[in-house]
Residue, then its C-alpha position, 0 to 999 in steps of 0.5 A: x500500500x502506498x505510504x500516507x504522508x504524516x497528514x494522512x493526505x498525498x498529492x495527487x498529479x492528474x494526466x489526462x485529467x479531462x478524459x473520461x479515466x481523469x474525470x472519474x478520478x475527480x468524482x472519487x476523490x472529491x467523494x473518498x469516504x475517511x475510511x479510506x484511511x488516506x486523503x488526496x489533494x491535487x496537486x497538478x493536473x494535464x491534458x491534451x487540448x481541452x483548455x477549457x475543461x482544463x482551467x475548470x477543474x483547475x479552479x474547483x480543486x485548486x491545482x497550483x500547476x497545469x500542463x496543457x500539450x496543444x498550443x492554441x488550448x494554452x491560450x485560452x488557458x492562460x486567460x482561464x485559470x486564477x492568478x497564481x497557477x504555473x502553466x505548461x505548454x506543449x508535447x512534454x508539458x506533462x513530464x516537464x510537470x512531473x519532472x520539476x514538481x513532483x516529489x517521492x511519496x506523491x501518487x501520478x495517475x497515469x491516464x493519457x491516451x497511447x504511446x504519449x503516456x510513457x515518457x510521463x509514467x518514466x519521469x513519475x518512476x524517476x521521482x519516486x511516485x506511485x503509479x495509478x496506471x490507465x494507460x496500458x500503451x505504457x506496459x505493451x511499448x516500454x514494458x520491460x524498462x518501466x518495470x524494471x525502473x520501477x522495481x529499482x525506485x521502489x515505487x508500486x505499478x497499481x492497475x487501473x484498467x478494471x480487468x487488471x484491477x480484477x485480477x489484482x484483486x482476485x490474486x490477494x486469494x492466493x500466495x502470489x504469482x506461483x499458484x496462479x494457474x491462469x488468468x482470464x480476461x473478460x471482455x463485452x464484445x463490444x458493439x460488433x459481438x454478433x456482427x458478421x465479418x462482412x458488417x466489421x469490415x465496411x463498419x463505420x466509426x460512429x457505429x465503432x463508437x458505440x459500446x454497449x456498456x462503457x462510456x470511454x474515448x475515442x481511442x479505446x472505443x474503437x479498440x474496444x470494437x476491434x478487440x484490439x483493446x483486449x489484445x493490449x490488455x493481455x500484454x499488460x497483464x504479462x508485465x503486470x503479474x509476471x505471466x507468460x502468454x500461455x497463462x493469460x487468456x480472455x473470454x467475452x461476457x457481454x454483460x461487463x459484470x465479472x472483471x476477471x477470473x484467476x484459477x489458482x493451481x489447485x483449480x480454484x477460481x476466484x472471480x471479481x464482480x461488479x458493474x461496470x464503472x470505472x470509479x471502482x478500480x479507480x479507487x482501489x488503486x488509490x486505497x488499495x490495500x484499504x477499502x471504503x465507501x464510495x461513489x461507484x455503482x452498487x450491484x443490484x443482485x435482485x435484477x442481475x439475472x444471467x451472466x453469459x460467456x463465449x468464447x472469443x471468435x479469432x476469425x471475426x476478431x483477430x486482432x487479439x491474437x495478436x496479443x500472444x505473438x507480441x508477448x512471444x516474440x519479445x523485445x520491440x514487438x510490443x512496441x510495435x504493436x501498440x504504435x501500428x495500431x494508434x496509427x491504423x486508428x487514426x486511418x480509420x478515423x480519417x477515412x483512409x483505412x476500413x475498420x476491417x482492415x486495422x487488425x490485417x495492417x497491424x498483422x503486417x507491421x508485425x510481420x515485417x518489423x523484426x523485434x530488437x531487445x529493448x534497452x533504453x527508451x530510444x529502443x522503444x521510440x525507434x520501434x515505434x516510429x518503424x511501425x507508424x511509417x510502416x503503416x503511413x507506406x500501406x496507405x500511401x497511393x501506388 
């Protein structure tokens, strides 16, 4: 658990403060019930571009520092936010923020979307922070250096991601990483589970866009529709809980009421039930061990009725296969396998790739960048330049 200061209050730094991760985050701190035995106060907060929102939550909690990456929001935010209150712009804004701010004790809620975390996560390690991590890009690129940073700092890695959380949760059964016999991640399906493989293919990004049971961005929306979401999900689970690939599995259940199932070896399962809303695993992380009362949703057991499973359809979806392969492989692979997909996304979003096509292109990426060990963040940024012009070449024109 982490260390409360004296006061029993830590600070908290906020990135990706005005997504959805970011928002839910507020609510639960703004809401933690004493027994949580830790308060938190914000002490700093980035994002992307929404100035806007920036500088409201920026005056509601009183956060002395904020770090904005789009120039043209910092303009804005400049005439928004009380007098007072540091503000830093551009791509490295927030690490700057972490760098020259944050000290050993604090906790970093690592909530920025895609490869842009990892930079942060880094810096928040190198302080000696905690990590609250949501951003699982960071994991699937660069796992091998942060966790290995980590453990050198002695800073703690909690999942935010409810499936990792779950899994965190359900572990507390058992005596560590040796009896655990296998991992199951859950996943919804998403807003293709019945689709045919013809309706994936020409599928468009507002229908990619609408999740049955979660309300998240942009981004994890569609990865979420792809299943590639769940494929990045299996990386971080191998970072997170030290398995190999033939110990980490994933079964759809559309009703997004089990988390995650852990079989411990002696063929116990322990599953993680709750509904679906992020406030939860979000908490935990900040509380964990400790529970409290809080604003998550409560189970109504009276209209719960049946809980259903499939299996996963690797034809429709095969872009969680994909997942298996990267962890196998090793090295760079992940990284190249996180960065040809945020760029095939992109495609897709811009009209230049069918949704049916992000998996195959990042399949492709795979095949033809040949993973290297991964030494230094540069290994990881050189990685993940090689997959996104490998992607930009499939798109450009004959």
């Amino acid at each position: 658990m982490p260390t409360p200061r004296a006061s029993d209050e830590r600070r908290l730094w906020i990135l990706g403060s005005t997504g959805s991760i970011g928002e839910s985050a507020i609510d639960v701190i703004t809401h933690l019930d004493p027994a949580a035995g830790v308060r938190y106060r914000v002490a700093g907060l980035a994002a992307g571009r929404n100035g806007g929102r920036l500088a409201e939550q920026a005056r509601a909690l009183g956060a002395p520092v904020v770090a904005v990456a789009d120039a043209d929001a910092a303009e804005d935010l400049r005439r928004e936010l009380p007098s007072g209150t540091t503000l830093l712009c551009g791509a490295d804004a927030a690490q700057q923020m972490i760098e020259s701010h944050a000290q050993r004790g604090d906790m970093v809620l690592a909530a920025m979307v895609g490869a842009a975390g990892i930079a942060p996560v880094m810096a928040a390690i190198g302080r000696g922070c905690d990590i609250a991590l949501a951003n699982k890009e960071t994991l699937v690129a660069a796992g091998a250096i942060v966790m290995s940073a980590a453990d050198r700092a002695g800073v703690q890695l909690l999942a935010v991601d409810s499936e990792h959380s779950a899994v965190a949760q359900c572990m507390r059964s058992g005596q560590g990483e040796r009896e655990v016999a296998r991992v199951v991640l859950t996943a919804s399906g998403g807003p293709f589970r019945t689709a045919t493989r013809e309706q994936i293919m020409s599928a468009t990004v507002e229908q990619a866009l609408r999740h049955p049971t979660w309300s998240m961005g942009r981004k994890i929306s569609i990865d979420s529709a792809t299943m590639m979401n769940k494929a990045l999900e299996v990386v971080e689970a191998h970072w997170l809980f030290g398995l190999d690939a033939d110990r980490i599995d994933a079964i759809v259940h559309p009703q997004s009421i089990v988390h995650s199932f852990v079989e411990f070896t002696d063929g116990s399962v322990i599953a993680q039930l709750s509904p679906p809303d992020m406030r939860l695993p979000i908490q935990y992380a900040l509380t964990a061990p400790a529970r409290a009362p809080g604003r998550a949703t409560r189970m109504d057991w009276r209209t719960l009725g049946s809980l259903a499973f499939e299996p996963v359809d690797h034809d429709r979806f095969p872009a969680i296969s994909l997942a298996w392969r990267a962890i196998r492989a090793g090295g760079t692979a992940g990284a190249v396998l996180n960065a040809a997909n945020e760029a095939a996304v992109d495609a897709f979003c811009a009209g230049h790739l069918r949704f049916g096509e992000i998996a195959e292109v990042v399949a492709a990426a795979l095949d033809s960048i040949t993973p290297t060990p991964v030494r230094s963040l540069a290994d990881v940024y050189s990685a993940d330049a090689a997959a996104r012009a490998f992607v930009a070449g499939r798109l450009a024109p004959a």
